[in-house]
N, C-alpha and C positions, 0 to 999 in steps of 0.2 A: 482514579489518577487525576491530579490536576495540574495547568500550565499558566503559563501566563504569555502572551504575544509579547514577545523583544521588541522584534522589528519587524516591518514588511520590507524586503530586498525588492528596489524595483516595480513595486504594485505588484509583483509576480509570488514573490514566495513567502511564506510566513514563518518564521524563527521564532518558537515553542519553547521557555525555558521550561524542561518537567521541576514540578515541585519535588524536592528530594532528589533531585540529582538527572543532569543529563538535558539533550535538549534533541529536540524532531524540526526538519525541514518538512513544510509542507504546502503543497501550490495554490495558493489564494483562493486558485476556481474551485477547488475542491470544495471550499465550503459553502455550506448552504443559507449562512447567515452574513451582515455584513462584519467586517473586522475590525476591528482598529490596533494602536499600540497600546501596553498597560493593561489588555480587557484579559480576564479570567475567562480560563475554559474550563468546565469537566468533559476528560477523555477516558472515552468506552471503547474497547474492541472487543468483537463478537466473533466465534469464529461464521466462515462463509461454508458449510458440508455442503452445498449443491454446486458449487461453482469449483469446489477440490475436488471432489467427486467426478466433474464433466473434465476436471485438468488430466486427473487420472487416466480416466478413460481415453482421450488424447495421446498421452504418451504411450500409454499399451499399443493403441492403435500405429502409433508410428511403432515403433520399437517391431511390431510384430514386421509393419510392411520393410522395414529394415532388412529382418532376417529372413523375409521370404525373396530376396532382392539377392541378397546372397546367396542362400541357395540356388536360386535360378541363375546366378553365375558361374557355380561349380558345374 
């Protein structure tokens, strides 16, 4: 996929028009390069398995302590 930076809002946020259609807000510190207006990106996303994974695990974790909380109400 590719973008091109519209604007930067503020020094803060960076307005991504996607090529073919559509556009992303994104927070300037995010990036790891410097930015400007006009510059071409190529944008990748990856998925993250280890960090769904740990999210997963999280919400099982509550959900259970949830319904053990309940029970111990009845």
């Amino acid at each position: 996929m590719k973008g091109i930076i519209d604007r930067i809002e503020d020094g803060k946020t960076a307005v991504i028009n996607i090529v073919g259609g559509g556009s992303m807000l994104i927070p300037a510190e995010q990036f790891d390069i410097k930015i400007h207006e006009g510059q071409h990106l190529k944008i990748t996303f990856e998925p993250d398995e280890e960090s769904e994974q740990k999210t997963r695990e999280e919400i099982k974790n509550l959900q259970e302590e949830l319904l053990k909380r309940n029970e111990d109400q009845e």
